[in-house]
C-alpha positions in Angstrom: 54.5 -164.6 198.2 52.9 -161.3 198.1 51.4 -161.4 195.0 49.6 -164.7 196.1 48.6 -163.1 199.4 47.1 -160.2 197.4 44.9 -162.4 195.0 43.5 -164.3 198.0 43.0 -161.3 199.2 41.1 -160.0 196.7 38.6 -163.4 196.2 38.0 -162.8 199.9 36.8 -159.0 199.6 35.0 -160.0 196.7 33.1 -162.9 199.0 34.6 -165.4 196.4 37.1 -167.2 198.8 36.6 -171.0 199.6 33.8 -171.2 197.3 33.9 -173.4 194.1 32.3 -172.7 191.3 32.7 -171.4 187.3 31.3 -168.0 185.9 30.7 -167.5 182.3 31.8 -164.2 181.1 28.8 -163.3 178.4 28.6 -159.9 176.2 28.6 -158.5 172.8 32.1 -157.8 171.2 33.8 -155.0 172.9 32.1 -154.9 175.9 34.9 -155.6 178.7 34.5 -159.1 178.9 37.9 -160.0 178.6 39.2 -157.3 180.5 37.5 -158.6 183.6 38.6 -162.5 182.4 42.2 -161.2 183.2 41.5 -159.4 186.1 40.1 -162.2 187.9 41.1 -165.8 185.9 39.3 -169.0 186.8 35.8 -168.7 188.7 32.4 -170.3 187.0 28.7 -171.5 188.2 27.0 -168.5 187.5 26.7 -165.8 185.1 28.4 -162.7 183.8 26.9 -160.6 181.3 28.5 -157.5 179.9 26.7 -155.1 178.6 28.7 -151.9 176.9 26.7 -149.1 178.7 27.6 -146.6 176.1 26.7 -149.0 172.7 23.3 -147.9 172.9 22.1 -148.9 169.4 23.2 -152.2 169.8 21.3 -152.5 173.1 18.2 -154.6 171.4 20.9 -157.2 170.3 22.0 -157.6 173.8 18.4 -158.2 175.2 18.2 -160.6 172.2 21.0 -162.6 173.6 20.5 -162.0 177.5 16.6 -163.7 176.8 17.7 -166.4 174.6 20.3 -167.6 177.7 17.6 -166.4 180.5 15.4 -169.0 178.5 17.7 -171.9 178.1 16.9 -174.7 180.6 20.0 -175.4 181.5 20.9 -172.6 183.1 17.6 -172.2 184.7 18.8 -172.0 187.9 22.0 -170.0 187.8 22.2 -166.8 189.0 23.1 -164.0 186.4 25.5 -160.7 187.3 24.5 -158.3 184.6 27.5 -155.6 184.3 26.8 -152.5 182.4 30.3 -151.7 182.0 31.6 -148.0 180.9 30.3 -145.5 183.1 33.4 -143.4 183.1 32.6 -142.4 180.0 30.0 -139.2 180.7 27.0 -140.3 178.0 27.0 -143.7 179.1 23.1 -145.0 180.2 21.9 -145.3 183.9 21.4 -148.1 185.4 17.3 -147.5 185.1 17.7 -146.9 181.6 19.8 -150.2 180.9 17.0 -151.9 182.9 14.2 -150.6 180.8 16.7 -151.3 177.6 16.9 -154.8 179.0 13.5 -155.7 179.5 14.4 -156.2 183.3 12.5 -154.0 185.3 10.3 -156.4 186.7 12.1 -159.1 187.3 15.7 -158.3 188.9 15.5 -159.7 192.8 17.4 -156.8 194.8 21.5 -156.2 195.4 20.9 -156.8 199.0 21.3 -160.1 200.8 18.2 -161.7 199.4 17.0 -165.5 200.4 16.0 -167.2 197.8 16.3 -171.0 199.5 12.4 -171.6 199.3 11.5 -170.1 195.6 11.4 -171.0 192.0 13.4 -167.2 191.5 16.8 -167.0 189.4 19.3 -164.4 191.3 19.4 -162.1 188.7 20.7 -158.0 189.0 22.4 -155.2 187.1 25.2 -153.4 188.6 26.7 -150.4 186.8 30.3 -151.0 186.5 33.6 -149.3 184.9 36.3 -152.4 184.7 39.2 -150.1 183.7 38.8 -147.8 186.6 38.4 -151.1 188.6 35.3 -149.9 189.8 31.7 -151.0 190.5 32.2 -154.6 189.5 33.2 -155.7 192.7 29.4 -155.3 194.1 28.3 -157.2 192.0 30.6 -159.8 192.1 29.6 -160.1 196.3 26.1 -159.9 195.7 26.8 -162.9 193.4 28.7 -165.0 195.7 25.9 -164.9 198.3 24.4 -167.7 195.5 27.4 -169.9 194.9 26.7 -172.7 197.0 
């Protein structure tokens, strides 16, 4: 019983509790994508896209893939979690530079509570994030929820 406590505990911190939807884990190869799968199993109606925050050389390649699924009409209106995962590691980018990188500087709408009810505007932010030190992701993963219906 207490391990089913603990994961209900942990969708409600994360402000996922009584809410259902499905979230696509998206990344390039070896970016912690299926790290986070097993950590937090079935959830999806919104996106997840991992970027490896130290791979910079392959960071055009991930815009190249982020824009062609920003661009796809049917996901027009779901919200994207961008995760630039690896900041333990000390030469990892910022999350400024990862923005730049990413083409996003312009157009992320804000980690805080933001209403978007009224506009044409895709919930779309980057949160830095290490998913083996279990930290950072969590942030985003609230600021997320605020958009599942």
């Amino acid at each position: 019983m207490f391990l089913v406590d603990w994961f209900y505990g942990v969708l409600a911190s994360l402000g996922l509790w009584q809410k259902e939807a499905k979230i696509l884990f998206l990344g390039l190869d070896n970016a912690g994508k299926t790290t986070l799968l097993h950590m937090l199993k079935d959830e999806v109606d919104a996106v997840v896209y991992l970027v490896d925050a130290v791979d910079k050389e392959r960071f055009a390649e991930s815009k190249k893939e982020l824009d062609a699924l920003l661009a796809d009409d049917s996901l027009a209106n779901v919200p994207f979690l961008i995760l630039g995962n690896k900041i333990d590691i000390p030469y990892a980018a910022s999350e400024e530079e990862l923005r730049y990188y990413l083409g996003l500087s312009n157009f992320t709408t804000g980690k805080g509570n933001v209403n978007l009810d009224n506009s044409n505007v895709r919930p779309l932010e980057i949160f830095m994030c290490s998913v083996v030190r279990k930290m950072g992701y969590g942030e985003g993963f609230k600021w997320m929820s605020q958009y599942i219906k």
